[in-house]
N, C-alpha and C positions, 0 to 999 in steps of 0.2 A: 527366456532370452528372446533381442526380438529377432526376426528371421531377415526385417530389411537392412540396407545397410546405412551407416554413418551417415549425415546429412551435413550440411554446408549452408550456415545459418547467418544473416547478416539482423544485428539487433539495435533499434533506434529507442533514445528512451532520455525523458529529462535528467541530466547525470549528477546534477547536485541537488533536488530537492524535490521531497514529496514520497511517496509510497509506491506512485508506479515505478519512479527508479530504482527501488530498493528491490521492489518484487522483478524488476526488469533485468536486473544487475544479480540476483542471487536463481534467477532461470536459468540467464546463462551458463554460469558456473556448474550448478547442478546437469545443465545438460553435457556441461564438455567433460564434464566427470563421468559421465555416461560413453566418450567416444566422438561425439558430435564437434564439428568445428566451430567455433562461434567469432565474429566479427563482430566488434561493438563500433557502430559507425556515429560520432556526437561530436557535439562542438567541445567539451572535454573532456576528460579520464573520471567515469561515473564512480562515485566516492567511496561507494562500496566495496569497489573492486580490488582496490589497492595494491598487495606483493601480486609477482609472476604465479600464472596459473597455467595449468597444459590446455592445450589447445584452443587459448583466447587470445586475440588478436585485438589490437584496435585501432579505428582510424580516426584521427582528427579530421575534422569537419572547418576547412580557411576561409572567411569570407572577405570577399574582394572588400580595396577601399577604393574604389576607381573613383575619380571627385564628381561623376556626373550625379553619384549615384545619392539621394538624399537621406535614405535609409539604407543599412547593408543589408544585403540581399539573400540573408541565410538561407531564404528557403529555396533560392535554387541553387546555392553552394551545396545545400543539403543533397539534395535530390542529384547534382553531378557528380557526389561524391560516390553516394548509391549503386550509381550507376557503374563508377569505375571501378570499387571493389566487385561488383560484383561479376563484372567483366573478369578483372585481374582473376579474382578467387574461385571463377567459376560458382557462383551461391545458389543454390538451390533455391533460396527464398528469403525477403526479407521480414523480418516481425517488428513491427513498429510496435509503441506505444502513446497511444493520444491519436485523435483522427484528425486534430490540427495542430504543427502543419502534416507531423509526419507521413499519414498514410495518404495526403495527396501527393508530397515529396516520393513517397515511395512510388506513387502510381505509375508520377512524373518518370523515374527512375526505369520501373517496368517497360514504357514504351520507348525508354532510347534501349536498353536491353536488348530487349525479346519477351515474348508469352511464353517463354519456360521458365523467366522467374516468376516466383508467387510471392504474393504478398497476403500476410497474417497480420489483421490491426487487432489488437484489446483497445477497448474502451475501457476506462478507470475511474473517470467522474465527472470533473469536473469540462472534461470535452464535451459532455451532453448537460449537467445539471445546470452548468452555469454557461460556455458560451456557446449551446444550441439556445440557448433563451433570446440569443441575438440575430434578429431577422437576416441582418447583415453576414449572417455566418451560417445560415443554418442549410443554405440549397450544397456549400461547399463540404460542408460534414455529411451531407446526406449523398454526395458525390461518392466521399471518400470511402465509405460504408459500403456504399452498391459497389465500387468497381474492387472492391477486396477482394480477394478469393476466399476468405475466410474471416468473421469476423467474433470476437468472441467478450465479452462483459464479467464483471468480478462478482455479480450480483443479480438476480432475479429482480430485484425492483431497480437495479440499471437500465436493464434490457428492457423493462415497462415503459419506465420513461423515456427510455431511446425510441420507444414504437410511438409512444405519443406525441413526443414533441417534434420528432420528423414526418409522422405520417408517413411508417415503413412497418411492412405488417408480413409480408413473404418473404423477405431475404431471413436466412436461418441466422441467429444469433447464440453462439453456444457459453454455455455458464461455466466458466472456469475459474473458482473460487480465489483469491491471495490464499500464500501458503507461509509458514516458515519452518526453517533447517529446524530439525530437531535437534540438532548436534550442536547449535548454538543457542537454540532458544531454551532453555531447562530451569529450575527453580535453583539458585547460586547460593554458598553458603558464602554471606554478606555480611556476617556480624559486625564487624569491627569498624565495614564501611555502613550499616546503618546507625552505628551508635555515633557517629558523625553528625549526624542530621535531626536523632531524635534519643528520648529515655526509653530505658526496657517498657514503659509504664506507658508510655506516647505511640500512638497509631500514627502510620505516616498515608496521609493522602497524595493522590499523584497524580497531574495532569501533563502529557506532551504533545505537544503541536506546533504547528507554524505558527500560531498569535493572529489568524487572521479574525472578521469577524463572523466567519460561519462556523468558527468552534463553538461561537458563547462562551469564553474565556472568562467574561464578569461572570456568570453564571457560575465557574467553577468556583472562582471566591466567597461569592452567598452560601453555596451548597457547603464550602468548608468552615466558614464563619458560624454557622447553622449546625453543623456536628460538632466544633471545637467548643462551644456552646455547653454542651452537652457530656463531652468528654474531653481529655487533654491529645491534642492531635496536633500535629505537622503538617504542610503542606510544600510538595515539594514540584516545584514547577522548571519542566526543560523543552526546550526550542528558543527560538527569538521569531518574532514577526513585529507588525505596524501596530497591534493590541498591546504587544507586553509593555512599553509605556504607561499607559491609561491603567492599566493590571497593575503595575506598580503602588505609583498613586493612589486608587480603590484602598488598597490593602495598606499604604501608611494613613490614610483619612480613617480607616478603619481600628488602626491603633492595632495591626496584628504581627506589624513589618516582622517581630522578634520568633514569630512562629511561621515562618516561610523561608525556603531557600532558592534559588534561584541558581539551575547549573547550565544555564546556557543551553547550547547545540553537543550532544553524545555520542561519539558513533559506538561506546559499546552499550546499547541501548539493555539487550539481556541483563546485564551488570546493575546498569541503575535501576531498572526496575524489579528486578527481586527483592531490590528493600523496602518495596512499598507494599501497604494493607489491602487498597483500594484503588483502583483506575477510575479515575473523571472523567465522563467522554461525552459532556450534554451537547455534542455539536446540532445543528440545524440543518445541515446537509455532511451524509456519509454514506458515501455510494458503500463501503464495505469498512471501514475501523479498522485497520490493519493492527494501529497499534494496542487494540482491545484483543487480538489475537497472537500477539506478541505478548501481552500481561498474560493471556489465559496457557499458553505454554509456559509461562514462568508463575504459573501457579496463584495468579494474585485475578480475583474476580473484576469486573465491571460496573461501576452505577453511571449508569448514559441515558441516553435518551431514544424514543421510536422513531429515529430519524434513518430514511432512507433503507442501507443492507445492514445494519446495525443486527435489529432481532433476526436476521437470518444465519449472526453471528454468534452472539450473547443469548441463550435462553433464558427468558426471563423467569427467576425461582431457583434457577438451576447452576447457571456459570455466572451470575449477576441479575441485577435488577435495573427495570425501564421504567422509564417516567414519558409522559408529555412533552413535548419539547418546550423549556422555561418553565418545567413544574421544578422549583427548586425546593421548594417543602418537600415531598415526596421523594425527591434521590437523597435530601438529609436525611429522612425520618430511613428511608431503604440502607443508608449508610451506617446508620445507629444501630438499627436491629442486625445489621450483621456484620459489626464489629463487637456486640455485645454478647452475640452465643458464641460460643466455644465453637460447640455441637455443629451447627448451622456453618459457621466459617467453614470448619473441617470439610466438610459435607460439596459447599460450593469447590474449594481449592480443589477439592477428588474431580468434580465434574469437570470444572478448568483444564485441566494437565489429560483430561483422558479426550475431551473434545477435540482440543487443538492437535492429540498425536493419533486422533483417529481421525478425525472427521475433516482435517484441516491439514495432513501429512504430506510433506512434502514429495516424496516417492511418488504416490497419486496424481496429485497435481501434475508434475513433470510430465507424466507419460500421459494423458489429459493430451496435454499440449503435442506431445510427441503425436498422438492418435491424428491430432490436427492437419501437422504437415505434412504426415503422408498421405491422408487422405489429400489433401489441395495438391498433391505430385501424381496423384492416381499410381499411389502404390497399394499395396492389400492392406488390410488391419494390421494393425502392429500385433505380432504373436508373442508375448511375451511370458516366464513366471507370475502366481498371483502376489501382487504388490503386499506387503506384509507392512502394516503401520503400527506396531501393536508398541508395547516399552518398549 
């Protein structure tokens, strides 16, 4: 147990889309499950979060319409609102996610405060892969970074790229992996909803994402065109973004429309993907694949690609198979041979299911994070029992 006491946590984070809100949104709760007060402070009610939960609060985030003003001014509605919960609630600290704008909003927030709130930013991806790339952006991200008290990445080759593209080589950056709830991520007995979608006889492939184009979205069509080829397969595609269009199209020019489904946006993701054989993940940038860690607690392997935290995820041989990024031969051909051994399938699903509830458990994670804030409070280590992730 830990010896300090309860903490008083203010949490920012995009509330409707993407992976850090998912992971941002299922911290919380894990933490207030824990004791801990949690504040989710956004422009709306993050989607995950949904029924009443003990000890989670939330504040809406108003932004003026004053007519002076050309664009509305979220980011410093953001940062006043920071400020005023964190007045009102007394917060211990705030934990952003994204370094723009949050954790300068937060900074912001810090100096109308006081220096006894702390502020905890994670970095998630695409704040450094894609717009530290922008000159225009890059002095403000590397602002927000140095004046953290604590700054921490989902990923080892995050943190790489974060040192190179800002030219930040001493501020400590700690690796705090995505996690998911094992109490909802598990292998589902789904029959009745896969035979929906495909025959006992039919392999079902699965790709989900936003549809942007750094998933390589066409890619997964080649790669499924290419095993369907081969064997009689499924392909069952869910998210929406600006690609699924173009994804559409491909695939009736391809003459395959009748072997594809299309379920839109899921929020009980566990559910749909237990029906699948296979996870498609050839993205081109992937600071960490959450949703490759979500199939692997639901038992269902990986063919993706060496992009980014991906292999720090997927062992390649073992939980799934990597390719090149655009080798689509080679994730068909990796797709083929391991839907076609029994033995080999069995083998990866073992590795899948034990990865994700060992090496990727929730319990850990959390207290990871908990280690964080009290170190930034200059409280002692957290003393706590050893975390147990086992079944």
């Amino acid at each position: 147990m830990s010896l300090n006491r309860p903490l008083k946590i203010g949490i920012t984070c995009y509330p409707s889309l993407g992976g850090s809100g998912v992971v941002a949104t299922e911290l919380g709760k894990l933490l207030a499950e824990k004791g801990h007060e949690i504040h989710f402070i956004t422009h709306s009610m993050p989607f995950r979060l949904g029924k009443f939960h003990r000890n989670i609060y939330y504040h809406e985030v108003e932004v003026s319409d004053y007519y002076v003003f050309r664009y509305p001014p979220y980011d410093l509605s953001l940062a006043s609102k920071m400020n005023q919960v964190a007045r009102l609630q007394k917060l211990d600290l705030l934990h952003v996610h994204y370094a723009v704008p949050h954790a300068i909003c937060a900074i912001l927030a810090k100096q109308m405060a006081g220096d006894d709130l702390k502020v905890v930013t994670t970095l998630h991806g695409t704040d450094i892969t894609v717009l530290a790339q922008d000159e225009t952006l890059k002095d403000i991200i590397r602002l927000g970074i140095r004046q953290s008290d604590a700054v921490t990445a989902v990923s080892r080759d995050l943190i790489r790229e974060t040192r190179e593209l800002l030219d930040i080589h001493e501020e400590q950056i700690d690796l705090t992996y995505n996690f998911v709830d094992k109490r909802i991520y598990y292998p589902r007995e789904c029959t009745d909803l896969r035979n929906d979608y495909a025959e006992p006889h039919e392999k079902i492939l699965m790709h989900i994402s936003n549809f942007r184009p750094v998933k390589r979205t066409q890619d997964v069509v080649d790669v499924f065109a290419k095993v369907n080829a081969q064997m009689p397969t499924k392909l069952v595609l869910v998210g929406e973004g600006p690609d699924l269009p173009k994804i559409q199209t491909k695939i009736q020019a391809m003459g395959l429309s009748h072997r594809v489904h299309f379920l839109g946006k899921q929020d009980d993701v566990a559910q749909v993907i237990s029906i699948a054989d296979l996870l498609l993940l050839p993205s081109e940038k992937e600071s960490f694949g959450l949703v490759a860690l979500e199939a692997m607690a639901c038992g269902v392997p990986t063919i993706g690609s060496m992009a980014g935290g991906i292999p720090e995820l997927v062992q390649h041989g073992q939980s799934g198979f990597l390719s090149p990024i655009g080798n689509t031969d080679d994730m068909a051909a990796n797709a083929i041979r391991l839907l076609s051994d029994e033995k080999l399938y069995a083998d990866f699903r073992e590795a899948c299911l034990h990865r994700a509830r060992h090496d990727f458990c929730n319990e850990a994670i959390t207290a990871q994070y908990e280690d964080i804030y009290y170190r930034v409070l200059g409280m002692p280590a957290n003393v706590r029992a050893a975390v147990h992730c086992g079944e």
